[in-house]
N, C-alpha and C positions, 0 to 999 in steps of 0.2 A: 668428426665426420665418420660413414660407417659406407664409405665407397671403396669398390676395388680397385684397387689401382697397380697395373704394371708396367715398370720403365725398362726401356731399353736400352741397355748400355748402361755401365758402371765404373764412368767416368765420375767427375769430382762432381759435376754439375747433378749427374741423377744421382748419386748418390746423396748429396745434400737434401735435394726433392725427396729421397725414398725417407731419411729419416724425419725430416721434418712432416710428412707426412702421416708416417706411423705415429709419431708422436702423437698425433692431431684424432689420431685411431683409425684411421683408414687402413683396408688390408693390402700391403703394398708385398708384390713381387718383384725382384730386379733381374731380370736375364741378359748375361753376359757371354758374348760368342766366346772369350778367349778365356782362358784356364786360370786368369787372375782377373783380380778387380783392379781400378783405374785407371781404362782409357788409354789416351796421352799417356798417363802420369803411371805410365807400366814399366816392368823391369826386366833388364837383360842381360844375359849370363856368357861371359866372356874369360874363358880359361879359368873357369870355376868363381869367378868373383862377380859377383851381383852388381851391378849398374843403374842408378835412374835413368829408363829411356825416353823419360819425353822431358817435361819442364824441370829445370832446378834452382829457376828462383823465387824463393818466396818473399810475398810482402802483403801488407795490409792483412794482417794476424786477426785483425778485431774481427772481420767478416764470419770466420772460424773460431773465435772463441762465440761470436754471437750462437752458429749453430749449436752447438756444444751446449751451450746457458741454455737454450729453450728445450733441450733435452734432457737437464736435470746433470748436463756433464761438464767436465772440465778439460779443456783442449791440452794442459801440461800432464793432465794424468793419463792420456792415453798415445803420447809422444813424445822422446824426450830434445826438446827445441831450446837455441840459445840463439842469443843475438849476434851480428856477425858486426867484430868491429873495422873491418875494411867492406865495402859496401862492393867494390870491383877495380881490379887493377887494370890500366889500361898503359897500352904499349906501339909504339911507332916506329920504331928501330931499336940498334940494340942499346942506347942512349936517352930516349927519347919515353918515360914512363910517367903517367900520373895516377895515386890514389885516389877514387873517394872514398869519404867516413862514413860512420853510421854520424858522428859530430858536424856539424856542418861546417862550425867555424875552423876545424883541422882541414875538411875542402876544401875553405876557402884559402885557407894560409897556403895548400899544397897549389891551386890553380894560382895563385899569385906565383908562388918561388917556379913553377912552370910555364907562365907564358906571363908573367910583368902581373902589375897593379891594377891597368887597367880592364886586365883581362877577370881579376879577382874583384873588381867591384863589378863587372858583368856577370861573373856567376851570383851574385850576391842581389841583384836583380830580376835572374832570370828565375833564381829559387824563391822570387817574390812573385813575381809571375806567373808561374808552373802552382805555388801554391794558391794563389787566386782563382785561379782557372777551376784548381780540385773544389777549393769551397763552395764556389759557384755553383757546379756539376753534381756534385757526390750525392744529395739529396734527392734533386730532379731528375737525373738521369742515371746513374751508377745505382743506385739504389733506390730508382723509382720506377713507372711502368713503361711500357713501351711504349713510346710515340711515334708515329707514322708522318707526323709531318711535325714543323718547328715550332709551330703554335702553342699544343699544348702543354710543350715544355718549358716555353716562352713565359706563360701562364703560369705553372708551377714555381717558376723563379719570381716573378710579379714584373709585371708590367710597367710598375715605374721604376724599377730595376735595370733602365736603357742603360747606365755604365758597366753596369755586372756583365748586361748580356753583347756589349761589344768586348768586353774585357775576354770572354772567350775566344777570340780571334778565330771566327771559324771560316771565313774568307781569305785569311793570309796562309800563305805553303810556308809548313814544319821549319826549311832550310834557310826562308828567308828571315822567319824570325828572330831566328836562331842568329843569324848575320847582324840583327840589330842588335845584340848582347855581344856577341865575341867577333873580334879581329882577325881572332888565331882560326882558318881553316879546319888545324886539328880540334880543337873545342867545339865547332859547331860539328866534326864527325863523329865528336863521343857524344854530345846530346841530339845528333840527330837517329843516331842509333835506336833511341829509345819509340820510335816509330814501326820500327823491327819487331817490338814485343808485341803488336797487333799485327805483322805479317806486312805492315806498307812502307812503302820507300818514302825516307824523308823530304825528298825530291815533290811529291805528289797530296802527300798527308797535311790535314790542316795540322797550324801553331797548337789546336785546342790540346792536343797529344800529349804538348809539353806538360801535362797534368800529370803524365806519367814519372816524370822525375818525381817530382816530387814525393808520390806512393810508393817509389822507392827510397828518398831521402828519409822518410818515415823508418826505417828498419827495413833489414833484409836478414832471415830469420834463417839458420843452420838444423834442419831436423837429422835426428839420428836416421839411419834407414833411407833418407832422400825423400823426396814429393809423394815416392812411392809407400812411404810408412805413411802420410798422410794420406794416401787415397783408401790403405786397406782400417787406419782410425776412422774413417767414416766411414768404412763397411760394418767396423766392430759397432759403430755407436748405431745406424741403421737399425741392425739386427737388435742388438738390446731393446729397441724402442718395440719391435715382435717383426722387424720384415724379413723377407726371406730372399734369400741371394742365391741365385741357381748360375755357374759357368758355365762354358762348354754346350751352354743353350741358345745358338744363334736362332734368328727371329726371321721369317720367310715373307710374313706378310701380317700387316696390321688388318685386321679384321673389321667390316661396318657393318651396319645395318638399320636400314630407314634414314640414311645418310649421319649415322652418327655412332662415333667406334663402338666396340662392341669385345673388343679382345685383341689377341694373336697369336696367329700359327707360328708353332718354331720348324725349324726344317725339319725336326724326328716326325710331324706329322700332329703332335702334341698342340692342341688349344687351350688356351688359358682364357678365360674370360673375364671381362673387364670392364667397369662403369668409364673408368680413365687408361689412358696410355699416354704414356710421358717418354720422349721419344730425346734421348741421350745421344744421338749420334750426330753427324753433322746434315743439316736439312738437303741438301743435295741429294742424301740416299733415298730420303721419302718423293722428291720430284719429277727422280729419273727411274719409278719403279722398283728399286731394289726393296724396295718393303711392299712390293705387290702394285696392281695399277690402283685400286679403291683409292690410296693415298698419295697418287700423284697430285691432285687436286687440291692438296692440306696447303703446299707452298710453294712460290712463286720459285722458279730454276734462277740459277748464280749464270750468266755467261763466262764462259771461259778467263775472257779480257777482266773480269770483276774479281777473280779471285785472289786471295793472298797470297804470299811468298810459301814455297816449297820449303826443302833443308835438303843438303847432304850431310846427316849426321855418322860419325864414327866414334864405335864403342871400345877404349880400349884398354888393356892391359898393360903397361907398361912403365919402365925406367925412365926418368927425363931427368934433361940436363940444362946447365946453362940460362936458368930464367927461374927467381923467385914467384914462385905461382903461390899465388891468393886463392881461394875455392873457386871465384869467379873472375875471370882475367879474358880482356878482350885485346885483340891484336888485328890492327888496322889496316887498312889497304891504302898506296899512296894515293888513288885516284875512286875515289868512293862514289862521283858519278855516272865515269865509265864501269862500276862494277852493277850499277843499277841499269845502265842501259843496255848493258848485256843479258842481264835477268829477263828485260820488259821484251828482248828479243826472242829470248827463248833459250836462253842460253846459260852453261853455270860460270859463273864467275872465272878469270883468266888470274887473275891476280887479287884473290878476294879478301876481305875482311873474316878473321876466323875466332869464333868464343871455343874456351875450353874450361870447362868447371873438373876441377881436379878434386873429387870426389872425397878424398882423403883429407883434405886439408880443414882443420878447422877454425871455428869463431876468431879467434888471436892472430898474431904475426904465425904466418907460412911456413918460418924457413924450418928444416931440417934440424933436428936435437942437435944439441953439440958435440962433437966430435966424429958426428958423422956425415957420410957427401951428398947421399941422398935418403930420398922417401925411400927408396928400394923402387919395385914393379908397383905399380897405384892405377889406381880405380878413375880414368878420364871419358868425359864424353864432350866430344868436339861439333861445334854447328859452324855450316856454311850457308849463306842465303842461298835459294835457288827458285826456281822459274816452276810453277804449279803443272808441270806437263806431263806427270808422270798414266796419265788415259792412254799420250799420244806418241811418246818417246820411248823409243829401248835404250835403257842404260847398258850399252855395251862392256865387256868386262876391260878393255882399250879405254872409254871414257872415264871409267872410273877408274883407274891407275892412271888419266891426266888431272885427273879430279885430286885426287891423293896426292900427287907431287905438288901443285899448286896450293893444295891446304901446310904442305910441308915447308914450304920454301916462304911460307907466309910466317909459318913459325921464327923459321930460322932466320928468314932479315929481323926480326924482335932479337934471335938470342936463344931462342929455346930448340930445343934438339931433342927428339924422340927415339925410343929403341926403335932400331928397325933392321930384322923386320921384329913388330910386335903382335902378338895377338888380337886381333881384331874384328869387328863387324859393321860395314855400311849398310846407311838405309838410304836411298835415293828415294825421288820423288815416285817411281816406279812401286818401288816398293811399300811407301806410304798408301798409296792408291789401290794398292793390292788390301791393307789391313784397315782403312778408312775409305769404304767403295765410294764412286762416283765425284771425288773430291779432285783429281790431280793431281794429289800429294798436297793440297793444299793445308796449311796445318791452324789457319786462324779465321776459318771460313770466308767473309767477305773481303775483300781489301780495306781501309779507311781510306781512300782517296776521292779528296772532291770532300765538299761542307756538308752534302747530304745523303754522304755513305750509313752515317752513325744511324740516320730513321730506315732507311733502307736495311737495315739489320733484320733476321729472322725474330720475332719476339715469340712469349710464353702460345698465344694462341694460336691455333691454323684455321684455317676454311673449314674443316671436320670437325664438327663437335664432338668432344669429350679427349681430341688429339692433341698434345701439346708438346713444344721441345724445350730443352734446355743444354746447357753446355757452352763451350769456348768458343761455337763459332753461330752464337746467339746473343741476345742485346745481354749484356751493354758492349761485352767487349771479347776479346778471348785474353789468356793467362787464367793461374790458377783462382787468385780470390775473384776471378770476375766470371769463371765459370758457375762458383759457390756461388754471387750473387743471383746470375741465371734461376743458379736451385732453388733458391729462397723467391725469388721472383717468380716460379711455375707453381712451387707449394704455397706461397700466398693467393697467387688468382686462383688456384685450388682450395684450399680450405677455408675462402670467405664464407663458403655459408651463405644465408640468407640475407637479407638488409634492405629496410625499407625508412622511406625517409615519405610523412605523413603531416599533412596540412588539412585543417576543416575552419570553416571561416563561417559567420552568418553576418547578412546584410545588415546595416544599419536600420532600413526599417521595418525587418523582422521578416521579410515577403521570400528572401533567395537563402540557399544554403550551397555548401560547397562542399565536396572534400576529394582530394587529389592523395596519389600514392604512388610513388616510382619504388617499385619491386625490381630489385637482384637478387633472382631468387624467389619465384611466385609463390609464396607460402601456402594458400589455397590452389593452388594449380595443379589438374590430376595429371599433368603431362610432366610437373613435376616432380611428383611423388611417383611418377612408374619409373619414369629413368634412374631410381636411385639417387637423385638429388647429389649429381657427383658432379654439376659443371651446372651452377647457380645463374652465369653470364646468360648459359642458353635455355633458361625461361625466366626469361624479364620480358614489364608488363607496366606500363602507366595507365593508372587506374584513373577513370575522371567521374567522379557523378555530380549533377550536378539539380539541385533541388530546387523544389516551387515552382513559378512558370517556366513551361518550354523546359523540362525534365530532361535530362540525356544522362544516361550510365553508357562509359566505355571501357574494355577492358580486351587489349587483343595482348595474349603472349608473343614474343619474337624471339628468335634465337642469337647466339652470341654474335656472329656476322653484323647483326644492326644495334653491337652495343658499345659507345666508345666511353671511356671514362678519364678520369685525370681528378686531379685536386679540388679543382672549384667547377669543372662541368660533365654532364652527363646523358649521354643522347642514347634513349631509345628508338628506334627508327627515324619517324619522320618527326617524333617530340623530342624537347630539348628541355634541360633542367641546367642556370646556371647559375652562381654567387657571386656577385662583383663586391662583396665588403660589405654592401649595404643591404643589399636587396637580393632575392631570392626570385628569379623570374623563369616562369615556366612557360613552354611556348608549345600549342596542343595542337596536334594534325591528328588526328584519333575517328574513328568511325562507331556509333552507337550498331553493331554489327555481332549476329547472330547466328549463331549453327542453322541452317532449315530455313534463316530467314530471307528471303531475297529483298525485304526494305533495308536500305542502311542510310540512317541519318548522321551525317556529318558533326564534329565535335572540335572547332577547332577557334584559337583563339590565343590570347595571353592572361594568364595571371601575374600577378607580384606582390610578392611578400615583406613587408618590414619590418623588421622585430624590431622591436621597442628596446630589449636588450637581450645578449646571451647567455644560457647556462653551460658551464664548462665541467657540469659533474652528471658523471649516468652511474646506474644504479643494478647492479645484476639483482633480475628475477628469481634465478634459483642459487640454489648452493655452490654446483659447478661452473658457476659462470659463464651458464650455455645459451643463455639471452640476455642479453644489455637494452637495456633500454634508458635513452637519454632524450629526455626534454630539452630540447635547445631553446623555442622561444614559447615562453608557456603564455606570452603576449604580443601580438604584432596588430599591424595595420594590415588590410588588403586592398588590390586592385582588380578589378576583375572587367576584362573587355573581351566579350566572346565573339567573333564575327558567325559562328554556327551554333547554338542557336541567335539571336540579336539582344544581347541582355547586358545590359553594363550596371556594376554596382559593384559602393564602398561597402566596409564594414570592418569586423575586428576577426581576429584570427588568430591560429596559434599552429606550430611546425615542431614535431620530435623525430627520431629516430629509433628504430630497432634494427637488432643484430643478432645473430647467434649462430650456432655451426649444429646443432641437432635438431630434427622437425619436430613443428609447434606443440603438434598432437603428442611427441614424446615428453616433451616437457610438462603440457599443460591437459586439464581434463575441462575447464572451463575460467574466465576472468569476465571481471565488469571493470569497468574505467569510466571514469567521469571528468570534466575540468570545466573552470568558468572563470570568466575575469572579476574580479572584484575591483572596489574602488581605486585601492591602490595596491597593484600587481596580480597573483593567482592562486587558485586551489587546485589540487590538481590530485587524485584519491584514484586507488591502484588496489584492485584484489581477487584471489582466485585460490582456484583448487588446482596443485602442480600434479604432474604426472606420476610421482611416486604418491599422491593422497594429503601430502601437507599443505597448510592454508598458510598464505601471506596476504597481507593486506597495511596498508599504508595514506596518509595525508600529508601530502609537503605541499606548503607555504613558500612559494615566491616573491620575494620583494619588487620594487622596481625596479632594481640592478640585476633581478631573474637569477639571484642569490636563493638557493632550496634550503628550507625548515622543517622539517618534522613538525607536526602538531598531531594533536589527540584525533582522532578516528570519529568523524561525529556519526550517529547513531543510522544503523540502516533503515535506508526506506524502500520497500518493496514495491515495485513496479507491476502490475498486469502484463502477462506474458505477452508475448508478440502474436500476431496471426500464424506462423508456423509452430505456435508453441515455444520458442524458447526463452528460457528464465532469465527476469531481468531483473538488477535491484541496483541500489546509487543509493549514495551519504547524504543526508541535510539534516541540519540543526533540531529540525523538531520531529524526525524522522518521516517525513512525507515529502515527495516530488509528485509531481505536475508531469503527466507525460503531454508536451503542447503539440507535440508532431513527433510522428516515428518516419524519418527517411529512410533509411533501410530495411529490410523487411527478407530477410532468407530462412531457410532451411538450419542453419546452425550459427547465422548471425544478426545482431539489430545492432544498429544505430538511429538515438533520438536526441530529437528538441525538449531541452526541460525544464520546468519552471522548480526553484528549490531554494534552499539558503545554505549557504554556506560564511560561519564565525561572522553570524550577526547581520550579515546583507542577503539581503535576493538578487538571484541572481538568474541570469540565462544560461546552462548548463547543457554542455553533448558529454551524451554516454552514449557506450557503447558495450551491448554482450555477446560472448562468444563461447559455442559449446563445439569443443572438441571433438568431443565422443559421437557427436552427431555428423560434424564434418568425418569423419571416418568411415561412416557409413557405407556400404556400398552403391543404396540409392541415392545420397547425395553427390557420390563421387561421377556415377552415372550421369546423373544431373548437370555436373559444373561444365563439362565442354559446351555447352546449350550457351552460358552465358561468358564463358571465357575461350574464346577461339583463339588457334596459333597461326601464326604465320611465320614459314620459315624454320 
């Protein structure tokens, strides 16, 4: 792709986006208000020792070796990362401690010898559980697109899938489920915790969450440097890829025009311009104007009451005593209901549950060399839950010295004992909302609470075309690999490209012809070849023509707003495109509808498609793999019932797919294609002249299992040009075709009816040609709004 594109913020999320983008060739710029890169995942300087200040645990490693692989790179060579074999220590008094492993079955044996047998065959379930849940998810939702309601994710998992999709428990609360597995109070507070790592109280969050254990039972991974050497490795890998990373360049206002982005001013006064902007910060800044009013309108506002947990975190320096600290060790509250209902009040915790990652310590057993007492002064940073209020609350310097004894005294019923005083720095909610505007301190955007928080998530697209977000507090989730997913998830709806998926059918008894075309991505469309072809969603087009009596050609562009997608369905406005296994059913609300023209004839109706069988092999057009084209069913049945015009009819048919990520005209200077059913399976002959001057050209044999053959290239037959002139030719056996009807009929394309042979039979045969050179033109470009209008 050869779109501009600049994100904002260089967090883990756009950072991901910026490189998989460049990768993909888009000229991508990243502006960063603060003097480093990552976000969250930034770093803080406390009596000269460097600190991770936002996240420090990692997990789900693959998500990050994936980006890496598709940039030609390798994640251990640009960090140096080991697996951590205590997973987290957890603490209740100064008596009262439990490990877990990266091993499960050492978990298990540790939750047994800590609360009985029966407590160890519950975690032993619940890690069956928790893993179910993930397998379930990870595909559909973790790493698929955004859904705005349950359906088409429902869909995505499959429909007779009803055990899988109650097996998510997205109607049971986190604590209660949690009560079905453990007896022990304490074990349902260390896995209710894990509700914390999206920002919501286990009290309120569905069971589904518990997926979360498990993505951490997976490994929980030790980087040199902190999260933070992992944020500034994907700035390195970024850059490599050619993008360009500017700090110290906060962002004033996202720029539009014609309702659709257009760039962004930074506060020096400086525009950048832009086909795309990928908008890395938390959606909140775009709704409440902080990035100008043009973009209040991109997305819906968070209410207060919706937001996720705050922190009081402290950054600090110092000696500690008293407590074998693991890198990551949490230490409990006795009353972990009352510390949430004080949060949901407004208030920070009295007696609260406190994490402290002791920065120093690494992958192996914690303790201290031998013969000495301690680490010495060490590298800690401490979290406390807290209440998202930092718009409306002053953190007095009184609150925060009752804040600090209460985080202290939490230690110390554990056991553990701090220098003090030691060097240090708090960030209150106050503070967070100062460096992440318009948020409350909130640090994981939405809350998860309630079953239908998860579709309620900000996704990749906005209301503003060519605006997009990503980052922690966007689908699927917040933490760091699910920010990464984010990235991967805004740079895929970005660099799809084009994709059209193509059906032509003729009647059984020879009188009607068909051909439908659902366009992501108008390849012929001058609206989209002027925007730079940087946001494919926002000119898509179902194409319907429909031949013989009662004639209708429809073709209205729409923008990304009227286009939903998912696995097996696809709605362009008021049409719909879906798969159920079998059958391929397209349902048309469309208008034969014309620039200048005030008649508009109605085009609406059902088709259905059955393929007889399917091809699971596509075939790239050029060298670089910049067009895919795959024949799915190079043989089907059809059904055709129009209520506009009134025309019902069988016949035979056939459905493919194209793809690709650079315009046609770049690729191609002209092709012809031809196909036809033979007795038993298809022919199907492919060839042209590509954009750089070289010829390809090809014959594949289909069997009746829709299994592709190569065969010999039978001889050209030359066709008489079309009424506009352009050049046509098609394969048969004795090198002559039959032109028996030409349906289409343009400026720089045909499609016809054709009488031919193909390996020994005759056959009924659609070809179709196409010149390039000609579509390029300026007076056909002129031209095409005439027959292809937008709306939207």
């Amino acid at each position: 792709m050869s779109a501009r594109v600049v994100v904002i913020g260089a967090g883990v999320g756009g950072l991901t986006s910026a490189a998989l983008l460049a990768a993909h060739g888009a000229d991508v710029t990243v502006v960063e208000k603060e003097s480093r890169v990552g976000g969250k995942a930034r770093c803080v300087t406390v009596d000269g020792a460097e600190i991770d200040g936002g996240p420090t645990v990692f997990t789900y490693r693959d998500v990050f070796d994936d980006v890496f692989a598709v940039c030609g790179a390798r994640l251990d060579d640009h960090v140096a990362i080991t697996r951590a074999e205590v997973i987290a220590r957890h603490a209740w008094g100064p008596d009262e401690r439990l490990d877990l492993f990266a091993d499960p079955l050492r978990s298990e044996d540790a939750v047994g010898d800590f609360a009985g047998a029966d407590a160890a065959r519950g975690y032993r379930n619940f890690r069956a559980e928790a893993r179910r849940i993930f397998d379930v998810l990870e595909q559909p939702f973790l790493r698929g697109d955004k859904a705005s309601t349950p359906l088409p994710m429902m869909w995505r998992i499959g429909p007779w899938r009803i055990d899988d999709m109650l097996a998510m428990r997205p109607f049971d609360r986190m604590w209660d489920a949690l009560g079905a597995h453990f007896a022990d109070p304490r074990l349902q507070q260390l896995f209710g915790r894990y509700a914390t790592y999206g920002g919501s109280s286990p009290f309120a969050a569905p069971a589904t969450l518990m997926l979360i254990a498990h993505v951490e039972a997976q490994g929980v991974w030790l980087i040199e440097g902190g999260i933070h050497a992992l944020a500034k490795a994907l700035a390195a890998l970024a850059e490599q890829q050619g993008a360009r990373i500017r700090c110290h360049a906060p962002v004033a206002e996202v720029l539009t025009t014609n309702g659709r982005t257009c760039g962004v001013r930074l506060s020096s006064g400086e525009v950048i311009a832009a086909d795309i902007v990928i908008c890395n910060c938390d959606p909140a800044a775009l709704a409440t104007g902080r990035l100008g009013e043009a973009a209040t309108r991109a997305v819906a506002r968070i209410p207060p009451a919706k937001r996720s947990l705050s922190a009081l975190v402290w950054y600090a320096h110092a000696e500690t005593s008293g407590f074998d600290l693991s890198r990551h060790n949490v230490f409990f509250s006795p009353d972990y209901a009352r510390e949430f209902r004080e949060i949901a009040a407004g208030q920070p915790p009295s007696d609260p549950t406190v994490y402290l990652c002791a920065v120093d310590r690494g992958a192996q057993h914690s303790a201290p060399a031998p013969g000495t007492a301690s680490f010495g002064r060490e590298r800690i940073q401490i979290i406390v839950n807290a209440p998202a209020n930092g718009d409306v609350h002053d953190y007095t310097p009184e609150e925060k010295a009752r804040c600090t004894q209460a985080m202290m005294a939490s230690l110390g019923r554990c056991g553990l004992t701090l220098e003090d005083p030691a060097p240090h720095q708090l960030m209150t909610p106050q503070d967070w909302d100062a460096l992440f505007p318009a948020t409350g301190g909130a640090l994981y955007g939405r809350a998860s609470h309630g079953w239908a928080a998860s579709f309620q998530r900000q996704g990749p697209r906005t209301k503003i075309p060519g605006l997009y977000c990503t980052g922690g507090a966007t689908h699927p989730a917040a933490g760091v690999p699910m920010a990464a997913l984010s990235g991967q998830l805004a740079a895929r709806v970005i660099a799809r490209g084009y994709s059209w998926w193509y059906v032509d059918a003729i009647s059984d008894d020879g009188q009607h012809g068909l051909t439908i075309i659902a366009f992501l991505g108008s390849v012929f469309s001058p609206y989209y070849k002027r925007s730079g072809r940087g946001d494919p969603l926002n000119h898509s087009s179902l194409n319907v023509a429909l031949y013989g009596p009662q004639a209708r050609w429809a073709m209205t562009e729409r923008g990304s707003s009227a286009v939903e997608r998912d696995a097996a369905n696809l709605v362009i406005g008021p049409s719909s495109v879906r798969w159920d296994g079998e059958a391929l059913t397209i349902d048309i609300h469309e208008s034969d509808k014309r620039l200048f023209n005030p008649w508009q004839r109605k085009v609406t109706g059902r088709v259905r498609v059955f393929p007889e069988a399917l091809n699971c092999v596509a075939f790239a057009l050029d060298g670089k793999e910049s067009h895919i084209w795959h024949c799915l069913a190079p043989r089907a049945r059809i059904e055709v019932e129009m209520d506009s015009p009134g025309i019902s009819w069988r016949g035979k048919a056939y459905l493919d797919h194209n793809r690709g990520n650079e315009p046609l005209e770049t690729g191609f200077n002209a092709w012809h294609w031809s196909r036809a059913h033979l007795n038993e399976g298809a022919l199907v002959c492919y060839e042209g002249e590509r954009g750089d001057g070289s010829l390809f050209a090809s014959a594949l044999r289909f069997d009746r299992d829709a299994v592709p053959e190569p065969v010999d290239l039978p001889p050209i037959a030359h066709l008489p040009s079309s009424k506009w002139g352009v050049a046509r030719r098609t394969r048969s056996d004795i090198g002559v075709a039959e032109d028996r009807r030409t349906w289409e009929d343009t400026p720089f394309y045909a499609r016809s009816e054709l009488a031919s042979r193909f390996l020994g039979e005759e056959v009924v045969a659609v070809q179709e040609s196409l010149d390039m050179r000609r579509f390029s033109s300026p007076l056909v470009q002129f031209m095409l709004p005439y027959r292809m209008p937008r709306k939207g």
